[in-house]
N, C-alpha and C positions, 0 to 999 in steps of 0.2 A: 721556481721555488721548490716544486717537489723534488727537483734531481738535487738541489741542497737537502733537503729533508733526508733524502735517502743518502746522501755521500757522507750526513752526518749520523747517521747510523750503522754502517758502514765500517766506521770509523773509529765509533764509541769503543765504551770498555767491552771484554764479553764474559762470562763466567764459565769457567772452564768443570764441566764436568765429568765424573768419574764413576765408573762401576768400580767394586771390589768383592770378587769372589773368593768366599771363605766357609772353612766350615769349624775357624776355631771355636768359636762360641760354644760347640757339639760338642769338642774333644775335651777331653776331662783333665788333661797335663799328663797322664800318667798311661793309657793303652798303647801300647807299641808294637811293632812286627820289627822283625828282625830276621839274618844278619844283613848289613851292608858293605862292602867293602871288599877290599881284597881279599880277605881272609873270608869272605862271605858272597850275597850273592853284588857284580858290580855294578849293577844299576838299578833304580830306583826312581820311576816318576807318577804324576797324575796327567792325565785328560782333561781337558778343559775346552768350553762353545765358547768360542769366542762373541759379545754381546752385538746386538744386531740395532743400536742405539745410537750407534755414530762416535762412542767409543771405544775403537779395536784397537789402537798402541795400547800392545803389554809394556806397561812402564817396570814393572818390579811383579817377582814372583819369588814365593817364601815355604821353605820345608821347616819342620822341628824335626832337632834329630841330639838326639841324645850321645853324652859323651861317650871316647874311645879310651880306649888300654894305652893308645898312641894315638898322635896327631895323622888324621887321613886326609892327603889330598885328593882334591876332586875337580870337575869340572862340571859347567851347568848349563844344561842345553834346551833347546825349542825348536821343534821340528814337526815338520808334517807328517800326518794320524791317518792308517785306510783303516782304522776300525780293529786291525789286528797288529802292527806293528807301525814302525816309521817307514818314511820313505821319503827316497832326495838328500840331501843333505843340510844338516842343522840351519836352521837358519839366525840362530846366536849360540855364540860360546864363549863363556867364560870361568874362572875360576877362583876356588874360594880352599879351605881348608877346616877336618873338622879336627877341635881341639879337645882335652880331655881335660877340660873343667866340667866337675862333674852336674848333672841334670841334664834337664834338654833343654836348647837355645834354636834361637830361629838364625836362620840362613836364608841369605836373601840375595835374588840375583837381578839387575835394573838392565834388562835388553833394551827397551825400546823401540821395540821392532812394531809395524804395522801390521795388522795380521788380517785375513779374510772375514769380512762380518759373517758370523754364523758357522765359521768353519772348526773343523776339532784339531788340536794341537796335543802336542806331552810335553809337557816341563819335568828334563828329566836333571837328576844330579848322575854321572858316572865317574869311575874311579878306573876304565880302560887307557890302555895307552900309556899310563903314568906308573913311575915307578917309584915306589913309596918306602923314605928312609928306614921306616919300620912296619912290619906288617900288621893287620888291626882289624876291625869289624867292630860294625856299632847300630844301634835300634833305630828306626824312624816312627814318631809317633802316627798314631793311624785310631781311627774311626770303628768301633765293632759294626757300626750301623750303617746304611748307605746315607748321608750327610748331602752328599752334593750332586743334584739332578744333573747335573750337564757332563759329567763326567767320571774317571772314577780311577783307583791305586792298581797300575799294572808295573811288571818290573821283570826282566832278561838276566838269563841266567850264560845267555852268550859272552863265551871265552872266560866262562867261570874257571879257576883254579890258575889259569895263566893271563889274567888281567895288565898286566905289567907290557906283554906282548902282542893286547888285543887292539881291535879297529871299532869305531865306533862305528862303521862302513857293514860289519858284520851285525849291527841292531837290526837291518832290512833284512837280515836274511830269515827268517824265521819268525812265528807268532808268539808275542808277548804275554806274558803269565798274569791272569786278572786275581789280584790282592783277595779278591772277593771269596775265593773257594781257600783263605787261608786265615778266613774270620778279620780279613782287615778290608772292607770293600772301597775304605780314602784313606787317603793321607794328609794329616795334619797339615793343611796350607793355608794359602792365600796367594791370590792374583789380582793386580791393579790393572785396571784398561782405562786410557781416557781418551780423548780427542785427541787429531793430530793438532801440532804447534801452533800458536799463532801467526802470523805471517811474519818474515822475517824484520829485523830495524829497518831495514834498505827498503824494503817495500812498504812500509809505513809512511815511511816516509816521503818516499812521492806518491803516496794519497793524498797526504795533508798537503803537499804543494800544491797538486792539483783541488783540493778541496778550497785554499786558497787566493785560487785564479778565478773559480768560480764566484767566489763572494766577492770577490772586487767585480766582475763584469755584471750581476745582481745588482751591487750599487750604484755602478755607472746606469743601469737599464733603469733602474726606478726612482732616478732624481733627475729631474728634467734642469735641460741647462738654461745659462742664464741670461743667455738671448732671448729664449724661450720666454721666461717669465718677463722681460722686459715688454716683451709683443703681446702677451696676454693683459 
C-alpha cells in the first residue's frame, strides 16, 4: 500500500510555480535613456540571477521602449554574462519590431530556455545584422535608481554607425557600458522563470497504467479466495 500511496502522488496534480523578476512597480512610465537603434547606440540589455528555487526556464522577458520616427527592427537575445560582456553564443534568438505608435509599450520575448540556477545572463534587444527599411532611434524606459538587486542596465556601442553590417559575434569582443554612470542603473523590465514542464502525455501516461496494474494486484493480494473461505 505505501508504493500505491506514493505512485498516487506521483501522479496527482502539481502546482506549477513562478518567479518574476521586475522592477516595473519603480519605474514611473516616463524616465528613459536613450538612443537605441541604428541611428543610435545598437544594443540594449539587463543582467539578470537567475533564481536558485527550481524555477530557471526563462519563459518570457520584457523591455519598455518607447515609440520611433520609424518602425525599428530588432532582434532579442539571451546569452551568457563573465561580469563584463557576453560570451559563447546566444542561447535564444528572436524577433520583434518597434513601431511608432506613440508612448512607451512593452516588448516581449518568450525563449524558454533553461538557464543555470544562480547563473547571470543579458537579455538583450539588438538592431546589428539587420537592415532597416528606414533609419530611426528610439528611448528605453529605465530606472534613475538601482531597482533590481541581481542585476543591472548595460548596453554596446560595438559596430555603432554601421549596424546594418555588424555581428552580434562582435558583442564578445570588448566590455559592455554599465547604464549606471549614465543616471539609468535598470531598465524598465520584467523576467518570468518557472519550472521545467510537466512530464510529457506519453509519459503520463504509462504511469497511470502502471499505477493501474498495481491496484489490481493490491486487490488480488487483500481479498482472499474463495476456497479459502470455504476451508475457514
Amino acid at each position: 500500500m505505501r508504493r500505491l500511496f506514493l505512485l498516487a502522488i506521483l501522479t496527482g496534480s502539481t502546482v506549477w510555480s513562478a518567479d518574476i523578476l521586475t522592477n516595473s512597480p519603480a519605474w514611473n512610465g516616463s524616465s528613459l535613456i536613450g538612443t537605441w537603434g541604428d541611428l543610435g547606440t545598437p544594443t540594449y540589455g539587463e543582467t539578470v540571477t537567475v533564481p536558485l528555487d527550481g524555477n530557471n526556464v526563462l519563459s518570457s522577458f520584457t523591455f519598455q521602449i518607447f515609440s520611433a520616427s520609424a518602425a525599428i527592427a530588432f532582434n532579442g537575445y539571451v546569452q551568457n554574462w563573465d561580469g563584463a560582456k557576453t560570451t559563447g553564443s546566444p542561447l535564444f534568438t528572436g524577433s520583434g519590431t518597434v513601431t511608432g505608435t506613440s508612448g512607451a509599450h512593452p516588448y516581449t520575448m518568450t525563449p524558454n530556455v533553461a538557464l543555470t540556477p544562480g547563473g547571470v545572463y543579458i537579455l538583450y534587444f539588438s538592431v546589428l545584422g539587420i537592415t532597416e527599411a528606414a533609419h530611426s532611434s528610439t528611448s528605453w524606459g529605465s530606472t534613475p535608481g538601482d531597482t533590481y538587486a541581481g542585476g543591472a542596465f548595460f548596453f554596446s556601442s560595438a559596430d555603432s554607425g554601421s549596424s546594418a553590417s555588424g555581428s552580434i559575434a562582435d558583442l564578445n569582443l570588448s566590455s559592455w557600458t554599465a547604464g549606471a554612470g549614465f543616471g539609468a542603473p535598470d531598465l524598465a523590465f520584467s523576467a518570468t522563470f518557472t519550472a521545467p514542464s510537466a512530464p510529457e502525455p506519453g509519459a503520463v501516461g504509462l504511469v497511470l497504467a502502471g499505477l493501474a496494474v498495481l491496484v489490481s494486484r493490491v486487490r488480488r493480494c487483500g481479498t482472499p479466495n474463495r476456497a479459502a473461505r470455504r476451508r475457514a
